[in-house]
N, C-alpha and C positions, 0 to 999 in steps of 0.2 A: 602770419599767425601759425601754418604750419612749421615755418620752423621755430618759431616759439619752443611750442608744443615737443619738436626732436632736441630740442637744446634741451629741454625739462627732463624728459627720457632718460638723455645720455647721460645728466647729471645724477638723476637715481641711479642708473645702473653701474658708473663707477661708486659712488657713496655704498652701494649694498655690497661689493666689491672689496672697497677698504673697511667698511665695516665685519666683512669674514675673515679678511688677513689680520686683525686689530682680535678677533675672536681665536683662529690660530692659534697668535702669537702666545694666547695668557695659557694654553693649554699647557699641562705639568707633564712630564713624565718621571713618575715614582722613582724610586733607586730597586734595585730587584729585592734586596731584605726585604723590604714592603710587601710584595707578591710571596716569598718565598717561606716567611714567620705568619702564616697562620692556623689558628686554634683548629682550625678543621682538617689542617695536614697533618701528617706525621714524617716528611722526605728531608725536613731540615736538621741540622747537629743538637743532638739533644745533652750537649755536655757544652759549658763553657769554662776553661784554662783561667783561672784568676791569674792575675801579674804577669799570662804570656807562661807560665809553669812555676810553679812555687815544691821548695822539698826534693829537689832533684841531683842528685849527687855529680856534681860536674855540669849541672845545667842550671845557673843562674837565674834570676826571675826578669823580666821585661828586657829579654837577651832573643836578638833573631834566632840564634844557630838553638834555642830551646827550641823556640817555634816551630822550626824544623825538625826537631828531633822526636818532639810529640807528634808532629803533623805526617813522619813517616809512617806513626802506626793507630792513631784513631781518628777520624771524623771527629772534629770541635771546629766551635766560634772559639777568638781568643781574646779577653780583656786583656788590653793597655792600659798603660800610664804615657801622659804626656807632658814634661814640663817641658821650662823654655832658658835655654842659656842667657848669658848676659849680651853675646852678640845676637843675638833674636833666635836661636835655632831653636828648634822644636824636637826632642830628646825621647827617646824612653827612659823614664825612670820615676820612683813612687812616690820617694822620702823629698825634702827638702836639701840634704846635703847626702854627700857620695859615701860617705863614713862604712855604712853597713853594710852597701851590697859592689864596693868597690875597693882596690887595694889603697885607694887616693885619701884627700881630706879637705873636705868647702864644701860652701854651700853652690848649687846650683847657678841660682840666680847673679853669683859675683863670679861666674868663673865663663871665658868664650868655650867655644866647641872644640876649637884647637887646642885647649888648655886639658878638657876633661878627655876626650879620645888616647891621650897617652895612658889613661890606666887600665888597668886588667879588672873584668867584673869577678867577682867571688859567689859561689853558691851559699846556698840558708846553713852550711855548715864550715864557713869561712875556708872551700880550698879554693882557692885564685884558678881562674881560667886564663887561657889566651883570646877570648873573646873582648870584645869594647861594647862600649854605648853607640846604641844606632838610633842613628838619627828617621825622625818619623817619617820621612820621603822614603828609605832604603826599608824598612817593612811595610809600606803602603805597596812599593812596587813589586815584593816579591809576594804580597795576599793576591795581587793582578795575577802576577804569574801563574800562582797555583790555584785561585780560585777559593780562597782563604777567608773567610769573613772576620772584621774584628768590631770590636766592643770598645769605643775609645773615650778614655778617664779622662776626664781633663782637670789639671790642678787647678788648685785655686788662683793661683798667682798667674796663668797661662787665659788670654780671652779666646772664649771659643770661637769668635771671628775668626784670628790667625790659625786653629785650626782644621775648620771647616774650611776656609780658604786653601789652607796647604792640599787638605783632603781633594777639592775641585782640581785644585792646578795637577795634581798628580793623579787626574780620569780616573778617581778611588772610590767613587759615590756606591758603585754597585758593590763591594765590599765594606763599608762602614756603615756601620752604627754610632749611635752618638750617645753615651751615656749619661744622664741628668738627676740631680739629686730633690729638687724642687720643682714644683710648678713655674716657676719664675725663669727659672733655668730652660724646663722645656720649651716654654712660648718662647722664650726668646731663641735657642735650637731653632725651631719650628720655623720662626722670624727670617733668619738666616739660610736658612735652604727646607723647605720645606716639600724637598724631594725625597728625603733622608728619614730612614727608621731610628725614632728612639725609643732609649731605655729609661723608663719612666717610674716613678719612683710610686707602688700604689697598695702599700704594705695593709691599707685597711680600708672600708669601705668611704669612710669621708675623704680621706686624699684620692681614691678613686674619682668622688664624686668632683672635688676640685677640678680635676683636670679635664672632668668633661664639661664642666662651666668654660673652658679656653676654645679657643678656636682651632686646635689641633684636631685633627681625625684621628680617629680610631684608627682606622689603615693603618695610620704612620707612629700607633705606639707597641711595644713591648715591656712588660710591664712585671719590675723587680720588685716582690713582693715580700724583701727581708730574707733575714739570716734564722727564724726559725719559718714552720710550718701556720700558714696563716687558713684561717676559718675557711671550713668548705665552700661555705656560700660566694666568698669573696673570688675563687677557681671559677666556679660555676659562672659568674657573674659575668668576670672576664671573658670568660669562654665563651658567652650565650654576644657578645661583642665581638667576638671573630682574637681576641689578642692571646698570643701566647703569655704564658706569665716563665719566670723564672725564682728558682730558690734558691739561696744564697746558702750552700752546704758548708762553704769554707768557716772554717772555727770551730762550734761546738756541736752541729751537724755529724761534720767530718771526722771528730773526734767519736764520736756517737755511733757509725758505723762502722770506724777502724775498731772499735770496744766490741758491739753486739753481733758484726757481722757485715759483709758488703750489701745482703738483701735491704737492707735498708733503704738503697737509693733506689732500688725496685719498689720497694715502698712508696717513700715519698712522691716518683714518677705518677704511680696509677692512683695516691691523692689526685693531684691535679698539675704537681708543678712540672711543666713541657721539658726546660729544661731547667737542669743541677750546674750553676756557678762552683766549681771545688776547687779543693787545691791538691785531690789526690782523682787526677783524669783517668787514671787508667786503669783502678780501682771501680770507680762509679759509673765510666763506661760500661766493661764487661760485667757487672751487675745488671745494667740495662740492658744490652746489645746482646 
């Protein structure tokens, strides 16, 4: 009987045993954007670079060597684009074909990566650079290097599987974001690694409310509240939820303060929006900064 009784023992004591290695295991640990975008801080970049730099005389849009060129002289997160070659590669770039912001001509989707690499990218005022298209591994590793956060687009035609997977294989987590245009989009984001900060689309009080019907946390959004200035209450809201919000300055924002003046995105900041998506960084920074 007594060893009945130790046999029982022993059995509980492994069982509670693997039952904490089984508890462990399910533990998350966030991506640091999570920790680092909240409404109560103010230590994170309060400018976000649309297209990687846009407007830049010799510096192309979703071009590393812009990245670098901005990142020598202000603090920004940088929105990507991501599409996908015809041999699977995963690209910077916006449009659907090379026409605009390259000296080349096709579409993305029908051309491999060795095809499209021989041409030269062109800035938003047509002069050709000696830069190329990089591919999304070679600016994931240089955000590691420098500690760089990006913002990453994903086209339509491109599944955010392939790349939030590339993001994983390339230990990119703690510099990406994950941009999302729909509730549908997020969950399923969220589905996929939900270690990961996203960019949540929550321009007005109902599609706020949508997305807190989903299983996502708060934690894990930041939240794009459009391309004009959305109702205070909507700031407050967010805020009183710990998320930073973002305002989409790029378009008629940023025409709006190149006309009345840079105070404007001093403006708009102590509205409520954390940080200004622009296409003119270095204007809207030192307005702020």
């Amino acid at each position: 009987m007594k060893r009945f009784y130790l046999l029982i023992i022993i059995l509980v004591l492994f069982g509670c045993k693997d039952s904490k290695v089984e508890q462990e295991e399910i533990v998350l640990t966030k991506s640091k954007p999570v920790a680092i975008f909240k409404a109560s801080k103010q230590d994170y970049p309060n400018i976000s670079v649309h297209r990687g730099g846009k407007g830049l005389t010799n510096y192309p849009e979703n071009c590393l060597e812009t990245l670098q060129f901005i990142n020598d002289s202000i603090s920004a997160v940088y929105e990507i684009d991501v599409a996908q070659t015809k041999d699977g590669q995963l690209i910077l770039m916006h449009d659907n074909s090379i026409e605009r912001t390259t000296n080349g001509s096709g579409s993305v989707k029908d051309m491999t990566y060795n095809e499209l690499k021989v041409y030269n990218l062109v800035d938003d005022y047509g002069n050709e650079t000696n830069f190329r298209i990089p591919l999304l591994t070679d600016v994931l590793n240089w955000s590691k290097e420098n500690n760089v956060i990006l913002t990453v687009d994903i086209k339509r035609s491109v599944k955010q599987e392939d790349v939030i997977n590339a993001i994983k294989k390339a230990d990119a987590m703690d510099v990406s974001i994950i941009i999302t245009y729909s509730v549908e989009q997020a969950q399923s984001a969220f589905n996929l690694a939900p270690e990961l900060l996203l960019s949540v689309s929550a321009r007005n009080h109902n599609e706020f409310d949508r997305l807190l019907e989903t299983d996502i946390p708060v934690e894990n959004m930041i939240a794009f509240t459009g391309t004009r200035l959305s109702n205070a209450s909507l700031y407050q809201r967010l805020h009183e939820q710990g998320i930073v919000c973002i305002l989409g300055t790029l378009g008629n924002l940023d025409k709006q303060a190149a006309a009345r003046g840079n105070d404007m995105y001093k403006r708009w900041y102590n509205f409520g929006a954390n940080i200004l998506a622009t296409d003119r960084p270095f204007d809207a920074y030192k307005a702020i900064n």
